[in-house]
VEXDREN-2710 file (C-alpha; in Angstrom, 1 decimal):
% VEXDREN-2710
k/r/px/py/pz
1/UNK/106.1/64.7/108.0
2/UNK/105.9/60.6/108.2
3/UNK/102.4/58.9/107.2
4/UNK/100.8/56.5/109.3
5/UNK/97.1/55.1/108.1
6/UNK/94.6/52.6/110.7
7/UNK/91.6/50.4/109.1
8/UNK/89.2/50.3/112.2
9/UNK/87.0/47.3/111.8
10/UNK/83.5/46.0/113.7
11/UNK/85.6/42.8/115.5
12/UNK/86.0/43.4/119.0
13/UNK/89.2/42.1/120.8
14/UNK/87.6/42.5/124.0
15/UNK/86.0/44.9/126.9
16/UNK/88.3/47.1/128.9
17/UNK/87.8/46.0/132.9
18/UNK/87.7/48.9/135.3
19/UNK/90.4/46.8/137.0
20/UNK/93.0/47.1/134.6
21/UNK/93.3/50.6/136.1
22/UNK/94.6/49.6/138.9
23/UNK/97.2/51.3/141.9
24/UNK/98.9/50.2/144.3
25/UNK/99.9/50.9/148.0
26/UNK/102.8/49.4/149.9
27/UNK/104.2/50.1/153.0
28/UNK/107.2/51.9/151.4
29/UNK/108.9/54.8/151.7
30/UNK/105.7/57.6/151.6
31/UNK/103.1/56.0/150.1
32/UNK/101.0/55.3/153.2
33/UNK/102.7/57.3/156.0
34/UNK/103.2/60.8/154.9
35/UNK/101.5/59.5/151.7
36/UNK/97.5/58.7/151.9
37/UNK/98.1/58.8/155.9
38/UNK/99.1/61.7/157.3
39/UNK/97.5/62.7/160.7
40/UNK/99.5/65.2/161.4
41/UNK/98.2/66.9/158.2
42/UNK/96.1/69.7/158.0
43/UNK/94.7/68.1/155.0
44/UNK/93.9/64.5/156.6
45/UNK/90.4/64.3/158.0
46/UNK/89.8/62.5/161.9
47/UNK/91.0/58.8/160.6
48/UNK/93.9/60.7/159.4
49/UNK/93.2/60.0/155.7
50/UNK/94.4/62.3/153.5
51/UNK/91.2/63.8/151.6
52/UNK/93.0/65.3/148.8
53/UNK/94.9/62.4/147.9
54/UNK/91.8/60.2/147.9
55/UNK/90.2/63.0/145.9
56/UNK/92.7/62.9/143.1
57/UNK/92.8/59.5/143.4
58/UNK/88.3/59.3/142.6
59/UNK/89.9/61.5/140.1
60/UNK/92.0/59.2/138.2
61/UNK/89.7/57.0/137.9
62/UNK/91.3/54.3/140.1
63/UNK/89.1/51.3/140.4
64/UNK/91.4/48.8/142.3
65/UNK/94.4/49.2/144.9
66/UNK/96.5/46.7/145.5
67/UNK/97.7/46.0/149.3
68/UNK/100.0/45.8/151.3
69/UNK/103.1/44.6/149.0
70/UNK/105.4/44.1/147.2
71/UNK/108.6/43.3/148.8
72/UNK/107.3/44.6/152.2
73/UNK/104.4/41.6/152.5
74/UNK/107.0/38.7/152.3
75/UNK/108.1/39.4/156.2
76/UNK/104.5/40.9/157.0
77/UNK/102.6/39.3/160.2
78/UNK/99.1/40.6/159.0
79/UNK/97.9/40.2/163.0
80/UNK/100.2/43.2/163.5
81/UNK/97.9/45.7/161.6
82/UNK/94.3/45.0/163.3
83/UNK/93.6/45.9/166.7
84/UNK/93.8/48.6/169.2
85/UNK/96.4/51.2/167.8
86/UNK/98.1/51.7/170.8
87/UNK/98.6/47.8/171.3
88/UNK/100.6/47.0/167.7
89/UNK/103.8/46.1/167.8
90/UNK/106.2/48.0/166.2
91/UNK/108.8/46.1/164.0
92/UNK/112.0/46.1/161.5
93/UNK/110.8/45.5/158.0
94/UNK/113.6/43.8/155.8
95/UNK/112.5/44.5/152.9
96/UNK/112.5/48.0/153.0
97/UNK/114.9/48.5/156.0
98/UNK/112.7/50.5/157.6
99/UNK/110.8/50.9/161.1
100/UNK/107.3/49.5/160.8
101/UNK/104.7/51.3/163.6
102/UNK/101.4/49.4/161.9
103/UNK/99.4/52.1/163.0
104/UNK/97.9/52.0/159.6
105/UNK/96.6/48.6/159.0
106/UNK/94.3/46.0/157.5
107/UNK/91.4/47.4/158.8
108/UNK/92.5/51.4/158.0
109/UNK/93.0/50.2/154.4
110/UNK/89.7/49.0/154.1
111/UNK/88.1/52.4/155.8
112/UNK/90.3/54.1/153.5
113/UNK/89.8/51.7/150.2
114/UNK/85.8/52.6/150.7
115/UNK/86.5/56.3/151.0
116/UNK/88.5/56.6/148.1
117/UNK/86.0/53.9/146.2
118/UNK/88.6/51.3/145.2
119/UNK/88.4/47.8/145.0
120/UNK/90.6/46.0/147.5
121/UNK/93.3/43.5/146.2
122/UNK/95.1/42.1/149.0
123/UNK/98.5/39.9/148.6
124/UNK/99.2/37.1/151.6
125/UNK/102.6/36.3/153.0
126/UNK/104.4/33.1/151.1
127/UNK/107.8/34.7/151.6
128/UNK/107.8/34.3/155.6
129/UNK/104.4/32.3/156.0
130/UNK/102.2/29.8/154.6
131/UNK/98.9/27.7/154.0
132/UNK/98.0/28.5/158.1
133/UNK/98.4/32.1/157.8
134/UNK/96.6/33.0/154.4
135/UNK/93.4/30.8/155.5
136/UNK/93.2/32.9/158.9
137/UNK/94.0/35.8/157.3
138/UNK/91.0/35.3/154.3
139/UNK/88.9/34.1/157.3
140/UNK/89.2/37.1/159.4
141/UNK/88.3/39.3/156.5
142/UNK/85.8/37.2/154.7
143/UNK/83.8/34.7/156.9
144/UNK/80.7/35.3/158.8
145/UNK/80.5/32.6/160.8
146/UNK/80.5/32.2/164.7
147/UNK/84.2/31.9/165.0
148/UNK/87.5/33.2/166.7
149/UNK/88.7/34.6/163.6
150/UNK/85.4/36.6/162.9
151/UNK/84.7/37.7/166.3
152/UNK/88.2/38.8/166.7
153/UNK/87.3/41.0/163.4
154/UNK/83.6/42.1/165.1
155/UNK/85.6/42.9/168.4
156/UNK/87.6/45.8/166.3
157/UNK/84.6/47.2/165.5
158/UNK/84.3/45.5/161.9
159/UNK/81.0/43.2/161.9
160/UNK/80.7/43.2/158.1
161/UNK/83.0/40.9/156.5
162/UNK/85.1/42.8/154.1
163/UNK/84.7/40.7/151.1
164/UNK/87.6/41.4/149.3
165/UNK/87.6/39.2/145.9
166/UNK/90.9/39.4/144.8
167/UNK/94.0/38.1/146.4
168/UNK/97.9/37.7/145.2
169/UNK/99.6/34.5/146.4
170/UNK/102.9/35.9/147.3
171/UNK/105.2/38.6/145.8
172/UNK/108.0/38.1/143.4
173/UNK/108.7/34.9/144.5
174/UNK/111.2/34.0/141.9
175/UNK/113.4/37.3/143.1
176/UNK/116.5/36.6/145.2
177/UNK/115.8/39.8/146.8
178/UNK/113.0/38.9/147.8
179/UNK/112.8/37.5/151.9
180/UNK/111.8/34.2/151.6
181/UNK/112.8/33.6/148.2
182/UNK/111.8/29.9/146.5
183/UNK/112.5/28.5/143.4
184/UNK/109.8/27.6/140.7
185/UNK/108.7/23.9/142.2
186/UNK/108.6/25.0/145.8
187/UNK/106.9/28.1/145.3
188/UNK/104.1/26.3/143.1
189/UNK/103.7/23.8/145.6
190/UNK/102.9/26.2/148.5
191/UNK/100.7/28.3/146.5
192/UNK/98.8/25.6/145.2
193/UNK/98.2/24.5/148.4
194/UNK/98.0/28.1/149.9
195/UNK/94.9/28.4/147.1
196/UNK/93.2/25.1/148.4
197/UNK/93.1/26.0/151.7
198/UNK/91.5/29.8/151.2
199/UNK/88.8/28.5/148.8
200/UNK/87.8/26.4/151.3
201/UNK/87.5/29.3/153.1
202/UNK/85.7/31.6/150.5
203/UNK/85.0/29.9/147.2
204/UNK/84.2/32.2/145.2
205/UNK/87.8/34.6/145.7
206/UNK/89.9/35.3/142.5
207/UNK/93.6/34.0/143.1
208/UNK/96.6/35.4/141.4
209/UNK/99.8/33.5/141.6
210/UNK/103.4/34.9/140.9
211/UNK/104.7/34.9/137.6
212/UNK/107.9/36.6/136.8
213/UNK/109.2/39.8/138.3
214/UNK/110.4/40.5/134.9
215/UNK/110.8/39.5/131.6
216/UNK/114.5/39.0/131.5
217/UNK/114.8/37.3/135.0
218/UNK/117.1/34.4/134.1
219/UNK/114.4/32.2/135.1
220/UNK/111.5/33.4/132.8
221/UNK/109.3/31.3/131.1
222/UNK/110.1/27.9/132.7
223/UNK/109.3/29.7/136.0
224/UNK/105.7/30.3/134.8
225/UNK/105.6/26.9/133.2
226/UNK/106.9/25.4/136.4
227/UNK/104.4/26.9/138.8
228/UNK/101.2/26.8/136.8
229/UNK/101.8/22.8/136.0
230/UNK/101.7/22.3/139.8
231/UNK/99.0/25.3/140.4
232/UNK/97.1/26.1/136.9
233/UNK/93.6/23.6/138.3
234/UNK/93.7/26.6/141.8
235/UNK/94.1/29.8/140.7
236/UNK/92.5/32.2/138.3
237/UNK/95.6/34.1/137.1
238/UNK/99.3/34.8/137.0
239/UNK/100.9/38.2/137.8
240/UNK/103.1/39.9/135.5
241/UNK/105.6/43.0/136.8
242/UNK/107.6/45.2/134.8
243/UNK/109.3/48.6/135.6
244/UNK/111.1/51.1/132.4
245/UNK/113.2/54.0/132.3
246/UNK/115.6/55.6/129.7
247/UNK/119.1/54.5/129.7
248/UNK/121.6/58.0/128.9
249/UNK/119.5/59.3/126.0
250/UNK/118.1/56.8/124.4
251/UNK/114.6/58.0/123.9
252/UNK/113.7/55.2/121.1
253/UNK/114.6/52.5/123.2
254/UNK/112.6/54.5/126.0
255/UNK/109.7/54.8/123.7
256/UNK/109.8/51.1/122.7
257/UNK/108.7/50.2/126.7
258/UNK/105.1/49.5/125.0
259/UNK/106.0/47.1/122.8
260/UNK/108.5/45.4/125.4
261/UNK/105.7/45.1/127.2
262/UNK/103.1/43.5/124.7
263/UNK/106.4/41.3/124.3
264/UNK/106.5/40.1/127.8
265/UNK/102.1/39.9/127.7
266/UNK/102.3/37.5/124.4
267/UNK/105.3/35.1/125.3
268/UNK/103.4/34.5/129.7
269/UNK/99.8/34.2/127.3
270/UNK/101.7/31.6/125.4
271/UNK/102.9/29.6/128.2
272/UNK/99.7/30.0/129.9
273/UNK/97.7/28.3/127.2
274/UNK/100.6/25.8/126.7
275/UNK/100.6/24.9/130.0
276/UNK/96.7/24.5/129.8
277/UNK/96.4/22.7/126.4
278/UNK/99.1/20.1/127.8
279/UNK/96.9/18.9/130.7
280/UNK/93.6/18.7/128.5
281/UNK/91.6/21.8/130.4
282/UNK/89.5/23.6/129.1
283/UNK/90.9/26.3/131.2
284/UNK/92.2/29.5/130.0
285/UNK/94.5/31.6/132.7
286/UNK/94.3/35.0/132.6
287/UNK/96.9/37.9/133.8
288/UNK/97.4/40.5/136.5
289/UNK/99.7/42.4/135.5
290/UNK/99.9/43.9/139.1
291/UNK/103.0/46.3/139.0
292/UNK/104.1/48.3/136.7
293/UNK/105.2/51.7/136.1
294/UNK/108.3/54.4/134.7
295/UNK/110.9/53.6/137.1
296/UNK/114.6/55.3/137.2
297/UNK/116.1/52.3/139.3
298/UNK/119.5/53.1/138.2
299/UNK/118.8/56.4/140.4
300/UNK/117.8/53.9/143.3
301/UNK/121.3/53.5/146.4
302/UNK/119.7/50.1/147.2
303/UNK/118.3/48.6/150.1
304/UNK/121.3/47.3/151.8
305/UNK/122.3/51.1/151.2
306/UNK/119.7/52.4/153.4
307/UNK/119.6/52.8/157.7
308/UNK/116.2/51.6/159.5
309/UNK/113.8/55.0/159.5
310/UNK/110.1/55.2/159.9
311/UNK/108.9/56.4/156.2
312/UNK/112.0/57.1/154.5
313/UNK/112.1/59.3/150.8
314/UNK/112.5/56.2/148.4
315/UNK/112.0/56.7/145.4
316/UNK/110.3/60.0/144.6
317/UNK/111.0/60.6/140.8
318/UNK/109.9/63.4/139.7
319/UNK/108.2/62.8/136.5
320/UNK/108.5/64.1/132.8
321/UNK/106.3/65.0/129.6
322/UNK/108.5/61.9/128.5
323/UNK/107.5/59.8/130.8
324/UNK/104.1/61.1/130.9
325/UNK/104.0/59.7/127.2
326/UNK/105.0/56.5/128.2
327/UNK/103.2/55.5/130.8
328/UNK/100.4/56.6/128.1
329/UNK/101.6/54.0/125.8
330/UNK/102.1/51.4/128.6
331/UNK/98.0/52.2/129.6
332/UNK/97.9/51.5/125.6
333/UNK/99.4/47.7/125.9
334/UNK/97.5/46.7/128.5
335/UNK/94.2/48.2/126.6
336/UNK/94.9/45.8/123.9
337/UNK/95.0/43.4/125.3
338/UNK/91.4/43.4/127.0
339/UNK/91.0/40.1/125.7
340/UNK/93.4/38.8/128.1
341/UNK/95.1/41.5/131.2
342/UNK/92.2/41.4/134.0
343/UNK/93.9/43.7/136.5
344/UNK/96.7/45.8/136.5
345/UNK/98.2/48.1/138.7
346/UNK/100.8/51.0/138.5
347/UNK/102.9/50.7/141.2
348/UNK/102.7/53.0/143.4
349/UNK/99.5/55.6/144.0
350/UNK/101.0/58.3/146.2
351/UNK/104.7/59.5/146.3
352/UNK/106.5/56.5/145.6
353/UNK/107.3/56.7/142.0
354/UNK/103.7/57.6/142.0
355/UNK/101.1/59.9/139.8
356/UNK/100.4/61.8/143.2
357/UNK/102.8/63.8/145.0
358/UNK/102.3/64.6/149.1
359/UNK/103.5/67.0/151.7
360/UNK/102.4/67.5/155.1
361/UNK/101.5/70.8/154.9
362/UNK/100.7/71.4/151.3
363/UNK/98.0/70.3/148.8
364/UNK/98.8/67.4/146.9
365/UNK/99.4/67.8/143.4
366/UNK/99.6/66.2/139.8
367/UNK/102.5/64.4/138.3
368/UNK/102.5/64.5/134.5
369/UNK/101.9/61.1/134.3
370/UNK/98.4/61.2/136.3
371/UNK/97.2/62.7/133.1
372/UNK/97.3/59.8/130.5
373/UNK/95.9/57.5/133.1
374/UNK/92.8/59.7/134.1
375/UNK/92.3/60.1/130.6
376/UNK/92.9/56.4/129.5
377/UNK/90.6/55.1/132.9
378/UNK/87.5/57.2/131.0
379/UNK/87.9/54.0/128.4
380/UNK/86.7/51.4/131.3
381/UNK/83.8/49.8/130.1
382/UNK/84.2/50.1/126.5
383/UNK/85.3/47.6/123.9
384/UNK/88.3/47.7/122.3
385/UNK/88.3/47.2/118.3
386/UNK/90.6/45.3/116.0
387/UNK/92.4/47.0/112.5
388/UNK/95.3/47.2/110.8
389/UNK/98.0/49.7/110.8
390/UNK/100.4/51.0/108.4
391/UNK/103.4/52.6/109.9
392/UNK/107.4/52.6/109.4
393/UNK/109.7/50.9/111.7
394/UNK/112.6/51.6/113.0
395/UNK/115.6/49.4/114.9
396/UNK/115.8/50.7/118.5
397/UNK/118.9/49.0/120.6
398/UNK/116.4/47.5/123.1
399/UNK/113.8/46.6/120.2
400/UNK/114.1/45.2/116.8
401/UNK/111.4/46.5/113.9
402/UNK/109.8/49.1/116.4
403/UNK/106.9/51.0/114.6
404/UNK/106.6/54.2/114.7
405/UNK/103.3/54.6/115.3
406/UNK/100.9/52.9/117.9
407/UNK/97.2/53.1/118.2
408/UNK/94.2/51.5/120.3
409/UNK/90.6/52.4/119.2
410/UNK/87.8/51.7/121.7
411/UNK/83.8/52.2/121.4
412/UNK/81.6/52.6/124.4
413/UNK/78.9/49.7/125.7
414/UNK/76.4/51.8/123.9
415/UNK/78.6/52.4/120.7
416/UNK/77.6/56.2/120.4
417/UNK/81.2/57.3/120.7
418/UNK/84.5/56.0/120.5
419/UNK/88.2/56.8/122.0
420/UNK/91.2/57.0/120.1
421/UNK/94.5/56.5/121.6
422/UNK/97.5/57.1/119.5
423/UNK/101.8/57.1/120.3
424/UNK/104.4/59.1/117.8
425/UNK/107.8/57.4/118.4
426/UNK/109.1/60.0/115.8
427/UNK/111.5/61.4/117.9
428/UNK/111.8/64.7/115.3
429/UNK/109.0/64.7/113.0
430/UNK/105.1/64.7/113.1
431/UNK/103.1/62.2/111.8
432/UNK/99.5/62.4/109.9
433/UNK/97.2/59.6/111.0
434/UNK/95.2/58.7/108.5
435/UNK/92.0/56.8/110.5
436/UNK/89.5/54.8/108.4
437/UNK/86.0/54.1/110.3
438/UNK/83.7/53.0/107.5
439/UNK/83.1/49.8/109.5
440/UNK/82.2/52.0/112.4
441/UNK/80.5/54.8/111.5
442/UNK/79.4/56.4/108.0
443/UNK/79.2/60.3/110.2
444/UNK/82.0/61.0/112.6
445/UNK/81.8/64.4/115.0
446/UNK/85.2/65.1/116.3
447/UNK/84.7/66.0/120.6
448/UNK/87.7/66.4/122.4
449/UNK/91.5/65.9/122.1
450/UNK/94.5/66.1/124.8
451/UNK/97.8/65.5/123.9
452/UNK/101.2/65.3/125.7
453/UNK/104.6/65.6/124.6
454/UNK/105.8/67.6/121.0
455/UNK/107.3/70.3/122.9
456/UNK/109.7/70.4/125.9
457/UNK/109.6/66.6/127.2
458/UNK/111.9/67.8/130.7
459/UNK/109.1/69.8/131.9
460/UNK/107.8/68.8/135.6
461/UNK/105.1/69.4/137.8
462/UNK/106.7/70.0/141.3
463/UNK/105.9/71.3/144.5
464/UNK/106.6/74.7/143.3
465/UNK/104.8/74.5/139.8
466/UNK/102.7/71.8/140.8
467/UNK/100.4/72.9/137.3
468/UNK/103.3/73.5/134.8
469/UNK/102.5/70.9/132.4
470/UNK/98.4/69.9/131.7
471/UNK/97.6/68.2/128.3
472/UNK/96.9/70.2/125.3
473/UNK/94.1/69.8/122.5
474/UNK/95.5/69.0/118.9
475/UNK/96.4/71.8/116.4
476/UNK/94.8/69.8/113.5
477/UNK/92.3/67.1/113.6
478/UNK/90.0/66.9/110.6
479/UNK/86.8/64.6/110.1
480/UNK/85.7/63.6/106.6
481/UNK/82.6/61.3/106.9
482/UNK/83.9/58.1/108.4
483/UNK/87.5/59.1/108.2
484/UNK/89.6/61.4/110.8
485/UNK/93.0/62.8/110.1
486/UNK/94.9/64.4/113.1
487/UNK/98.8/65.3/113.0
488/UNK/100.1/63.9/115.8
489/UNK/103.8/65.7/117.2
490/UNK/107.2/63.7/117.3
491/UNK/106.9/62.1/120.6
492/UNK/104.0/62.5/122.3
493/UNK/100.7/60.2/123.6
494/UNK/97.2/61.6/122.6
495/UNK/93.4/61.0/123.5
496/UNK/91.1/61.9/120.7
497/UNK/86.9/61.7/121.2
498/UNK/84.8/61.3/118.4
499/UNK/80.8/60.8/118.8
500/UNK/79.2/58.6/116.3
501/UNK/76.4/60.6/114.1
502/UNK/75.3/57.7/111.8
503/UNK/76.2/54.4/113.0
504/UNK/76.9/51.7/110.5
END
């Protein structure tokens, strides 16, 4: 058994948004048709809204969805989507290569976003589009003044303005895949402009523009330099987007996707502030990290692979306990960093590499990797603590002087009880987790644990065993004053509850 000891102290890093548990929906494959819109269903209610999907989704604890791309918004005409039903156009989209019928719109995600009660985040067309475009399209959702725009809105039978708050200034604009496609300067330009013209609209929006798709796009780093030097004085943040999978069996490497990922978070934070310390603002530029998510891309025939369909099976992984425990660690990086993530979203909610699986005529049903995030979304609100931790490390191929163990520690607003989340990248051996709380707590009483992982990491939940694999309490967890012990198993992600007794 390996050893592993925390020191919890009172400094706070920062409090945990609700946003940060984020989803998102793009027209893709099955994640709106056949996904949370399925009229045909005899589980979607008279909109054709999928009620159990938007009951799983209350159940994750979802707080914002992100809409309506990804690759799919850089050829989107937004006036295709709002209307009369019968009068849309249908179209090609590129990006997926498949048949667009936009009878699910601008106007049905809204109706849906309220059912489901999600924030909106909406992304505007820079691939295909421009300044024009994303100020009518703002206007027609936010304003409610006497104009075209609004009464055009009020005449299909929306006379509230929707309000949405957050927006996305393009999609992976530094992607050569994606349509439209601009390099760093040209892209900054446009948004910067883009920004100007829709706070004119609505000052009071939050604007995200497009940092990199990834962290090792050639580009990286000089593209986020690039566009906030043109853009930093407009927006509010810059979008981050990362996807992992296992490579043959690597599992370590697999395991070290957190870390990657607090890589990626620390070197955009440090251009950010650069960027912002270099022009003499007193400015400090936040992050979305707006997609991310387990993703077997190597599984993926590519787009030019694929014939124009209406709602096509892409990319339906089925997931595993092992990738149920790292999406728990990923939920973990972006935790920690409270201080500075704002929103995030796992990409995508329903079918599409997503924690919710649909089928026309069946209920939908649980991947393993809704679990962690449920369980990590009851942490919204509280504040995340500070402490050191004493761990081994290991060399992975894909990261250097990996520990072994990874924890985040978070107290609720009214600091009665506190969440412990903790990773064991042993891939054989269980590790004792020595916690010390004195700074937090002189009386701990353990509530609740759920763990995943320790046993068999292939284990599914499919349409046929759609329950097969539901976290587990741990076998030994042991409070001693203001210390907590708990044996965690080799490789698995757990949630521990403790309530605080005697506050220091």
């Amino acid at each position: 058994m390996q050893k592993a000891a925390l020191k919890v102290t009172s400094q706070a890093v920062g409090t945990i948004r609700s946003q940060i548990f984020g989803s998102f929906v793009e027209h893709m494959g099955r994640c709106v048709y056949g996904g949370i819109f399925d009229p045909g269903s005899p589980f979607a209610d008279a909109k054709g809204f999928r009620t159990d999907v938007v009951e799983l989704t209350r159940e994750m604890g979802v707080s914002v969805v992100r809409y309506p791309g990804g690759n799919f918004v850089s050829g989107y005409r937004w006036e295709d989507g709002v209307g009369p039903v019968e009068s849309r156009p249908t179209r090609l989209d590129l990006a997926w290569r498949s048949i667009e019928p936009n009878s699910f719109g601008l106007n049905e995600f809204m109706n849906w976003a309220r059912l489901a009660e999600v924030e909106p985040m909406m992304a505007v067309n820079l691939g295909t589009r421009g300044v024009q475009e994303a100020a009518d399209l703002i206007e027609y959702c936010n304003s409610d003044c006497d104009t075209q725009l609004s009464q055009l809105r009020q005449s299909h039978g929306i006379d509230t303005p929707h309000n949405i708050r957050a927006w996305c200034l393009g999609n992976e604009m530094d992607g050569p895949w994606q349509i439209g496609h601009k390099n760093a300067e040209d892209y900054a330009k446009l948004a910067a402009e883009t920004a100007k013209a829709m706070r004119l609209v609505d000052p009071d929006i939050t604007l995200i523009v497009c940092g990199s798709s990834h962290e090792e796009m050639p580009t990286f780093g000089d593209w986020e330099t690039t566009v906030l030097e043109h853009s930093i004085e407009h927006v509010d943040l810059i979008s981050l987007h990362a996807y992992y999978e296992k490579y043959g069996d690597d599992r370590l490497s697999f395991l070290a996707s957190s870390a990657r990922m607090d890589r990626f978070i620390q070197r955009v934070i440090e251009r950010a502030d650069e960027v912002s310390r270099r022009k003499g603002l007193d400015k400090r530029v936040n992050l979305s990290f707006d997609e991310w998510n387990v993703w077997y891309q190597k599984r993926f025939e590519g787009v030019d692979q694929l014939e124009f369909r209406h709602a096509p099976r892409l990319i339906e992984d089925e997931y595993t306990v092992e990738d149920a425990v790292v999406v728990g660690s990923l939920l973990m990086t972006l935790m920690a960093h409270a201080d500075r993530v704002d929103f995030a979203c796992q990409a995508q909610l329903a079918n599409v590499i997503g924690p919710i699986r649909v089928e026309k005529d069946c209920p939908a049903w649980r991947q393993t990797t809704f679990f962690p995030f449920a369980l990590s979304a009851r942490a919204a609100g509280h504040t995340v603590l500070s402490g050191s931790l004493e761990t081994r490390s290991m060399d992975a191929e894909l990261f250097e002087g990996l520990p072994m163990t990874q924890t985040v520690v978070t107290q609720s607003d009214d600091s009665s009880s506190l969440m412990i989340f903790a990773l064991n990248r042993e891939l054989e051996d269980e590790t004792q987790l020595t916690i010390d709380l004195t700074e937090i707590g002189s009386a701990l009483e353990y509530t609740e644990s759920h763990c995943l992982g320790g046993g068999n990491l292939e284990l599914t939940n499919n349409l046929e065993h759609p329950e097969q694999v539901v976290p587990g309490a741990l076998r030994e967890v042991v409070v001693d004053g203001s210390t907590l012990t708990v044996v965690l198993p080799p490789t698995s992600w757990s949630a521990i509850s403790l309530r605080l007794v005697s506050p220091s």
